[in-house]
C-alpha positions as CSV (number, residue, x, y, z in Angstrom):
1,X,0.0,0.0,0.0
2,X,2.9,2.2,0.4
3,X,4.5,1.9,-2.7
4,X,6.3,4.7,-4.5
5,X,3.5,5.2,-7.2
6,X,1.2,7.3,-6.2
7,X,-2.5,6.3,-7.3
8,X,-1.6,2.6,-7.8
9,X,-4.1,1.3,-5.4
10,X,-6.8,4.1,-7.1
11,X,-6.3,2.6,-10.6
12,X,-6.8,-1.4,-9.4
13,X,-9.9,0.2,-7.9
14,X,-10.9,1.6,-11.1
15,X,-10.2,-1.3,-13.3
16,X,-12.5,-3.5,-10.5
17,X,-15.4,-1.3,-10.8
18,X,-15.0,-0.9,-14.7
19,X,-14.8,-5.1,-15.1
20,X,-17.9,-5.6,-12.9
21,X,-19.8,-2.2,-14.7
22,X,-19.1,-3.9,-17.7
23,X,-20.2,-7.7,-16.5
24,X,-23.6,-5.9,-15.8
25,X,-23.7,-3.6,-18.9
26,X,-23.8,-0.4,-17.5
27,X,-22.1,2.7,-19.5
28,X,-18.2,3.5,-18.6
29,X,-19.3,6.7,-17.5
30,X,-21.0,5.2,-14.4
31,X,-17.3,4.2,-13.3
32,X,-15.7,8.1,-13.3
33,X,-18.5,9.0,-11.1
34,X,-18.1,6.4,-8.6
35,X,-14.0,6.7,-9.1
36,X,-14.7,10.1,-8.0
37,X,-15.5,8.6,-4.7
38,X,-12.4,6.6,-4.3
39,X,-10.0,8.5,-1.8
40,X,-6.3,7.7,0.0
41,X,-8.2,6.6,3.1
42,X,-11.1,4.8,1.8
43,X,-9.2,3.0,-1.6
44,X,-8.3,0.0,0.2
45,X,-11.5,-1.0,1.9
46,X,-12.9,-0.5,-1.1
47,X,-10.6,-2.7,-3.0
48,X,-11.0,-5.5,-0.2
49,X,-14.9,-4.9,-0.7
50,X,-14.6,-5.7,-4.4
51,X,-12.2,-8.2,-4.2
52,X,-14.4,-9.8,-1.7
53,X,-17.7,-9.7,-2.4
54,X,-20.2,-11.3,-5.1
55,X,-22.8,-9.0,-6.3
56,X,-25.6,-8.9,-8.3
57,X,-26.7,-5.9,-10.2
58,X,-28.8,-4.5,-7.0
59,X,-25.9,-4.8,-4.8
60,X,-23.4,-3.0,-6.9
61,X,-25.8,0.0,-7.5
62,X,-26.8,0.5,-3.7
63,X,-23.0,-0.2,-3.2
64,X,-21.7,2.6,-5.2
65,X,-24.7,5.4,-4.3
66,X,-23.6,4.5,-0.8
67,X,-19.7,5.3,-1.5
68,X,-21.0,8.2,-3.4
69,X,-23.6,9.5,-0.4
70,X,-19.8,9.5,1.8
71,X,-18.4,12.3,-0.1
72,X,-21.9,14.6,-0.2
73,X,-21.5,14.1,4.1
């Protein structure tokens, strides 16, 4: 996690979401959105949530409005 390039962690995050966005045919702009989310102190629980976690389409969508509802608070 503490490696010397700087937004590693961020762009594994992003290629998760984009691979499951795509599995369940949603458009790639849903992914910058939710990437906008995606923070230094939040990117690695949300990588172990991916990483972790089977979802069907209902799960991903509450999943990401809820990581998207954390930067509105």
């Amino acid at each position: 996690w503490n490696s010397a390039n700087q937004g590693f962690v961020k762009k594994l995050v992003k290629m998760k979401l984009s691979h499951i966005a795509d599995y369940f045919g949603f458009k790639p702009g849903y992914v910058y959105y939710v990437a906008r989310a995606i923070t230094a102190d939040n990117e690695k629980a949300i990588l172990t949530h991916l990483s972790n976690t089977t979802f069907e389409r209902n799960d991903f969508i509450k999943y990401c409005k809820r990581l998207q509802n954390s930067i509105k608070d």
